[in-house]
N, C-alpha and C positions, 0 to 999 in steps of 0.2 A: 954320256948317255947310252951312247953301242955298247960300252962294255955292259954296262948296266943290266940293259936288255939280254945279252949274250947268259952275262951268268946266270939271270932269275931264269930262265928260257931253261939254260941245264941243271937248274935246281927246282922241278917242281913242285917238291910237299912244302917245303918253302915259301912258294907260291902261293899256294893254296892256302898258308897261314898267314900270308899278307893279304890275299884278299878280303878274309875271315875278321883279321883286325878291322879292316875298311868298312865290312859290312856294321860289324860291333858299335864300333864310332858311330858311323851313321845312324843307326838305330836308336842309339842312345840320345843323341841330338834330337832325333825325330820324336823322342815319349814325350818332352813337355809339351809340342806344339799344339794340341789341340785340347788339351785345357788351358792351355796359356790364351788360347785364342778366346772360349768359351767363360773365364773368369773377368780377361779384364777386358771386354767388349761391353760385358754385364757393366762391370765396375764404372767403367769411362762413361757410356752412356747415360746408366742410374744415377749419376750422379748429375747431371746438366739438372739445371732451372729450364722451366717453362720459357723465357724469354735466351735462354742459351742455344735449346734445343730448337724454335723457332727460328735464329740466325741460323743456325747449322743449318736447316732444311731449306728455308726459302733463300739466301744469299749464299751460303760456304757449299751448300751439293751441286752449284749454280759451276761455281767455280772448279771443283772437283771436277765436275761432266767435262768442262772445260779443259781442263789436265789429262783427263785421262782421256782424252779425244787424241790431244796431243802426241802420247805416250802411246797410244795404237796405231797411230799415222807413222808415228816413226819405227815402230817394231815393222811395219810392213815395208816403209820406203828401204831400211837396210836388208830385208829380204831380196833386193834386188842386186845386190851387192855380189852374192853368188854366185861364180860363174857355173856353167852347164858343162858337166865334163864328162867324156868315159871315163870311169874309173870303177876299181873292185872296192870292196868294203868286206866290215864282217861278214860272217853269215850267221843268221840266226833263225829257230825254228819259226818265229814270230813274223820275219819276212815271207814266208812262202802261206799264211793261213792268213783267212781274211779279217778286216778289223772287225769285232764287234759292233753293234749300233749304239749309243752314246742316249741312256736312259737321262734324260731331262728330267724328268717326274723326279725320279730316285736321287739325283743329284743334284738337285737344288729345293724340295721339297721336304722338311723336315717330319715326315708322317711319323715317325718313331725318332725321335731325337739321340737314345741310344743305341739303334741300329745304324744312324750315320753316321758317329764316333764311332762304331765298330767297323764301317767299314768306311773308315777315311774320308768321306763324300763331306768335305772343308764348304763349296756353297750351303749347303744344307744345315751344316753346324753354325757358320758366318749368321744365317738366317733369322736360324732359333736365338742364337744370342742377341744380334740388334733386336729382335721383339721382346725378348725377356727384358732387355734394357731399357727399353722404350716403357713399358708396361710400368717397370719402376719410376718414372719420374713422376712426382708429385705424390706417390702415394707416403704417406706420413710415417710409416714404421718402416721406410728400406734402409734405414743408415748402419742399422747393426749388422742387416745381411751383406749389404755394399763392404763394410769396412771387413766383413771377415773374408768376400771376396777380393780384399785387397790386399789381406794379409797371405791367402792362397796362392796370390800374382806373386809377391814376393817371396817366397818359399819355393815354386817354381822357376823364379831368376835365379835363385842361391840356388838348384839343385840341375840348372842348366849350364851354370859355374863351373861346379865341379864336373859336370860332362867335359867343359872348353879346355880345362887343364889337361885333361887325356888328348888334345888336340897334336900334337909331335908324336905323339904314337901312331893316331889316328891316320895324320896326311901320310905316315910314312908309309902304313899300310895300302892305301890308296893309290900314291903315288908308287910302290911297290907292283899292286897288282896292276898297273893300268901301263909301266914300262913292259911288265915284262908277259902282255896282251898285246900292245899295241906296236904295230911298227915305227921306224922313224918318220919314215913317209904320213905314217896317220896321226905322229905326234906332233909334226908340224901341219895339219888339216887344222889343228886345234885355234890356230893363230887368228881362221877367220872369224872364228865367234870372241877373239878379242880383240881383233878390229872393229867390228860389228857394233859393239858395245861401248868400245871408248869412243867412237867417231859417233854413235849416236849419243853421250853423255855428254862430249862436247860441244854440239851442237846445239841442244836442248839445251844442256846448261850456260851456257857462252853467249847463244845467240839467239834463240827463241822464247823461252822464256824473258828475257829482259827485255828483248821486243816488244812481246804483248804487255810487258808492265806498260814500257814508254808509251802505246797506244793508247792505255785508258788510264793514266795517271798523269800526272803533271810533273814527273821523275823524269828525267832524263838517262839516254844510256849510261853516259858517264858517271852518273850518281850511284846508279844500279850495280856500275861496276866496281867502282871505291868501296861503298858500304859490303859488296857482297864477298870482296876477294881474302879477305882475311879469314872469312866464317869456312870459304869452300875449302883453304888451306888447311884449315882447321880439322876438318871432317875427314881428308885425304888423309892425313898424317895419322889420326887419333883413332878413325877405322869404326864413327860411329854419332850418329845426328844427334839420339839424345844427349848427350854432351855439350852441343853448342847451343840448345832452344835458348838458354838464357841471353846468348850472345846472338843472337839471331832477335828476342825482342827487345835488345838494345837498340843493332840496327836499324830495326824496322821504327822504333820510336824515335830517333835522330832525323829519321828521312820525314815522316812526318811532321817533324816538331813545328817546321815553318807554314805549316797546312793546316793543321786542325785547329780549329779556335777552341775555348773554353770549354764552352755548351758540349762537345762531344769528348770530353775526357774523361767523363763521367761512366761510359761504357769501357771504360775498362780496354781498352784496345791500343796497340796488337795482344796487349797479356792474357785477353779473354781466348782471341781467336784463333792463334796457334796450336794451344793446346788440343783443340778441340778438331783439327788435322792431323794427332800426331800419330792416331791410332788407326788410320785407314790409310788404304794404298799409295806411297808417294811410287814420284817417276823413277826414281830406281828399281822397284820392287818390276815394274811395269814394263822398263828397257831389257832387264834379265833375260826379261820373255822371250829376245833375239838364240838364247840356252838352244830352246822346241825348235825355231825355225833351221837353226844350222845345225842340231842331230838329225832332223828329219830330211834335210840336205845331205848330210855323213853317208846316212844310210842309203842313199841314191831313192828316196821316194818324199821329193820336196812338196810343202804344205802347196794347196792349190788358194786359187785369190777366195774362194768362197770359203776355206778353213778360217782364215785368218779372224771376220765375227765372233765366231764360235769359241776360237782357242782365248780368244783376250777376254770375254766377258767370264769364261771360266777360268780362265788366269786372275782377274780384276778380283773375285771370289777369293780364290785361292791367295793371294797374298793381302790376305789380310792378317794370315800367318807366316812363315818362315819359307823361304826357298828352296830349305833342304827339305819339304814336305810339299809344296807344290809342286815341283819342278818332275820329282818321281811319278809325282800323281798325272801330270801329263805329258810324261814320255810315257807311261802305262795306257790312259785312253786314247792316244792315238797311234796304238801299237809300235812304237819304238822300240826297241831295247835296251834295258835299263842298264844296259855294260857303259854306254857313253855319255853315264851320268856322274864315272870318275872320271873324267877330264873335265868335267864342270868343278869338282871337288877339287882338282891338281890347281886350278889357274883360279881357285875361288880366293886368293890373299888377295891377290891384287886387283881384280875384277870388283870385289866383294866395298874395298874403298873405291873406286872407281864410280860404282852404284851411289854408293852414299854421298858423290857429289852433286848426283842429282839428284837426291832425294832429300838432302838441304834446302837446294832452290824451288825445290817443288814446295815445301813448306816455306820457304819466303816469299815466294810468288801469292799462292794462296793466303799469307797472310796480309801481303800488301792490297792485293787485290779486293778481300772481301772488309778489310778496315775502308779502302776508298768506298768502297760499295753503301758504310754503313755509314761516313761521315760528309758524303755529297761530294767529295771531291773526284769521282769516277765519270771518265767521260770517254767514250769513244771518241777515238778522230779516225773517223773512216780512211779518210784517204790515205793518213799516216799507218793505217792496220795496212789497208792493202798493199801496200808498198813494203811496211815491213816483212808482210805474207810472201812476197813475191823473193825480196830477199833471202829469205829461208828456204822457200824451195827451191831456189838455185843454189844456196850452197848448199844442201841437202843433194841433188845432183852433183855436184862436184865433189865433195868428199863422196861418192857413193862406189862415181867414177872411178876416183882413184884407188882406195877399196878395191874396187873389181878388177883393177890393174896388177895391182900389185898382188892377191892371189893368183891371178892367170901366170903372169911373169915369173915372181921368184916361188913362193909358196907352194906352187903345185907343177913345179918345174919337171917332175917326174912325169907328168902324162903328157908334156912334149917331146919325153923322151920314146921315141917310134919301138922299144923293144916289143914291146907286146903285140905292138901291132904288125910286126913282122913276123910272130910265130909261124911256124912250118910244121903242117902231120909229119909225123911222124912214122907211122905207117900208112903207106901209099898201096897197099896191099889190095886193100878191098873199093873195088869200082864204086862211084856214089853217083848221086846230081842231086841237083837241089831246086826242087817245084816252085814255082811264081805264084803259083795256087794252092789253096786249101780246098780239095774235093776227094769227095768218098773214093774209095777204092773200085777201082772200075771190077773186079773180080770178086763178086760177094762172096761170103761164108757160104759153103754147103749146109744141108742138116747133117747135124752131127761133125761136121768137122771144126778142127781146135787151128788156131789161130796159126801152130808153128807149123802144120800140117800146110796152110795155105801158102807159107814160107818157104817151106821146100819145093812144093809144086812149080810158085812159081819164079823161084829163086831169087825175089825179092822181098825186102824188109821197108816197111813207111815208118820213118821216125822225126814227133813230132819236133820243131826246135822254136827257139825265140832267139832271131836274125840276131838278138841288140843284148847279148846278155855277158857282156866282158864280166871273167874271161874265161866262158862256161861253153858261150856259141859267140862267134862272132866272125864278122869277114875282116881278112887282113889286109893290107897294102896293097895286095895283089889281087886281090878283089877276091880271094876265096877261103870258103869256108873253114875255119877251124876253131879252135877252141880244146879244152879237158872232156866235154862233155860228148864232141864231135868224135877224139880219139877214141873213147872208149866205145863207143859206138861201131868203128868202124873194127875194131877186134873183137867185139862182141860176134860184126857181120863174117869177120875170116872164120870167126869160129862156125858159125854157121853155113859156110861155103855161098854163102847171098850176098847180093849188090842192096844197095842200100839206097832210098829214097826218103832225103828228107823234106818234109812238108813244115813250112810256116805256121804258127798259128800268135792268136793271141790270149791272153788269161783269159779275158771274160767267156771266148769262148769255147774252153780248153774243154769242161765234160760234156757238153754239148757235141763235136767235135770228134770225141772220144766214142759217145754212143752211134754215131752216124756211122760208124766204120772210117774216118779219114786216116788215119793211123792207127799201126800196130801198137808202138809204146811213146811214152813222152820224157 
């Protein structure tokens, strides 16, 4: 992989045509998704019966809410997984300007239905189609409009096909430009968000999910675990859930066979009920979401506990389509940089079947759950929930632990390597100190004098820093100040024959700050 990076590094235009491929790929991926989303939301929905569309609503959104509780409890518990490190990253213009505000109205409100296909806003398109859909049920002439939006869905698979074929050109591009951007040190950062994500599919799939069946089914684990292990093998290997639905409502009709009496086989279940999950967000689509939390980690500006609401419920929107169209959508609204959305694309093979293991079980679960729901055999056993609750959150702790072990330990073994933090100025030339305080300049501007004028008077320079900014400003081992940003500074000051005072500040109140006279420059 060194060499790898060595050569693309001394072959730029090169570069530049590998990332160009990567973009290509991805863009092409991205044209069908949002009338794919838009035709068969229409399709799947228009088509339920009245007494279909009532089980969905009042017992399977029951369970849904259910799931996807789950699936944001856990996107947030392996956020904790990350350890807190000094460390440098990219740099990018996006880091240093503030985020935009996050228009709700615009993004979830379909006012112009083709102005939020125009500009991407997936809630808002999501919207429009469950009402268009909704709108079609029962009305008597939607079967010719449904079928030709069905025949639209299929033409968009066949023309997302031949996108998937360009896929060995595609990763190579990706995987091209993202060696020969990234270091080796940042190409092993990448490990956490595949930690991250199999220890929470694991988990969920293994342990949580089958839990909560046991608590309100009369299944037992081990039932849970026979009938399900073949399907999840299935799904790993095959790299895709619609594939096994059929084998999944075998399962599920086996586990019930000794449960349901006569009277309720009449509804059609699990053959009704699955289907009608397959088209909204399972828990894969949902664990991904770990993508947002460890680029916004990468980037040394980790999500805070109050983002996390906000980021799932427009994620929950958002993958109702594809991930190569969400996942941009928000590293874009919460100003990320969309460069470390190729290492989501390098590690998406096997990440990508990883997902789909729980997004199997997430349709098993819901299927078993909302058949007991419909046939009476559904019961909570409180004590056995709570206990199995209890369960999970400790091993949820304990893989999280370990997780957080092993990046501190092997993974990011470079930032207990002390070099950086041993740097040494280099020129010692120009006298400094550095203020405890942020306050005005005790010698105001004259009228009419210019700032460098004040600097030769009085042979010093205020320059503002931020103490904590590896490895731009920072204090070393030794407890003193340096940094790139400190060096240059301090030849800026030889050149100006000035001592040099620099002053602390913070962003928020950096022009503030600035207008007061507390520093010359920052």
């Amino acid at each position: 992989m060194s060499c790898i990076i060595i050569i693309l590094k001394l072959n730029l235009p090169k570069l530049i045509c590998a990332h160009s491929l990567g973009d290509i790929y991805i863009g092409l991926l991205q044209m069908t998704v949002l009338p794919y989303i838009v035709f068969s939301l229409i399709g799947n929905i228009g088509r339920l019966s009245y007494f279909e569309a009532s089980l969905l609503t009042r017992q399977g959104l029951l369970v849904l809410l259910v799931l996807w509780l789950i699936g944001g409890f856990s996107v947030w518990a392996m956020s904790l997984t990350l350890p807190s490190m000094e460390q440098g990253a990219f740099f990018s213009s996006l880091l240093v300007t503030n985020a935009p505000q996050i228009n709700f109205l615009q993004l979830f409100i379909p006012a112009n239905p083709f102005q939020s296909l125009a500009q991407n806003a997936v809630p808002a398109v999501v919207l429009f189609s469950m009402l268009f859909g909704s709108a079609c049920i029962g009305y008597k002439d939607h079967k010719s409009l449904l079928n030709n939006f069905s025949h639209i869905t299929k033409i968009l698979l066949r023309v997302n096909s031949f996108v998937v074929m360009l896929t060995p050109i595609g990763v190579f591009g990706i995987a091209a430009s993202a060696a020969g951007t990234l270091s080796l040190n940042e190409f092993g950062r990448v490990q956490a968000y595949v930690l991250m994500l199999i220890g929470a599919v694991l988990l969920v799939t293994l342990i949580v999910l089958p839990l909560l069946i046991t608590s309100c089914t009369p299944f037992s684990y081990r039932q849970i675990a026979r009938e399900s292990r073949n399907v999840l093998l299935t799904v790993f290997v095959v790299g895709s859930v619609f594939v096994v639905i059929p084998l999944l409502i075998k399962v599920i009709n086996r586990l019930f066979h000794s449960h349901v009496t006569t009277e309720h086989e009449q509804a059609r279940i699990p053959d009704l009920v699955l289907p009608l999950a397959y088209p909204f967000p399972d828990m894969g689509k949902l664990l991904s979401l770990v993508f947002i939390v460890f680029a916004a980690w990468f980037y040394d500006n980790p999500l805070t506990f109050l983002d996390y609401p906000v980021m799932l419920t427009i994620g929950l929107f958002l993958s109702f389509g594809k991930l190569i169209t969400a996942l941009p959508f928000l590293l874009n609204l919460y100003h990320i940089p969309e460069d470390v959305f190729n290492l989501f694309m390098t590690v998406g093979v096997i990440c990508g079947r990883v997902a789909d293991v729980a997004g199997a079980m997430h349709l098993m679960t819901f299927t078993v759950l909302t058949t007991a729901l419909m046939t009476g055999v559904f019961k909570i056993k409180w004590r056995l929930l709570i206990r199995n609750g209890l369960i999970s959150l400790l091993l949820f702790f304990c893989v999280g632990l370990t997780i957080r072990t092993v990046l501190e330990q092997s993974t990011f073994s470079e930032n207990q390597n002390p070099q950086i933090l041993n740097m040494q100025l280099l020129n010692d030339r120009a006298p400094y100190t550095v203020s405890s305080l942020s306050q005005p300049n005790p010698i105001p501007l004259k009228p009419g004098q210019h700032l460098i004028d004040r600097i030769r008077q009085t042979g010093i320079i205020r320059i503002g820093i931020n103490e904590d900014s590896l490895p731009f400003s920072f204090y070393n081992t030794q407890g003193q100040m340096v940094g790139f940003d400190i060096e240059l500074m301090l030849h800026l000051a030889e050149d100006l024959q000035a001592a040099i005072q620099f002053i602390p500040y913070e962003n928020e109140f950096l022009l503030q700050q600035l207008d007061n006279g507390v520093r010359n420059n920052t």
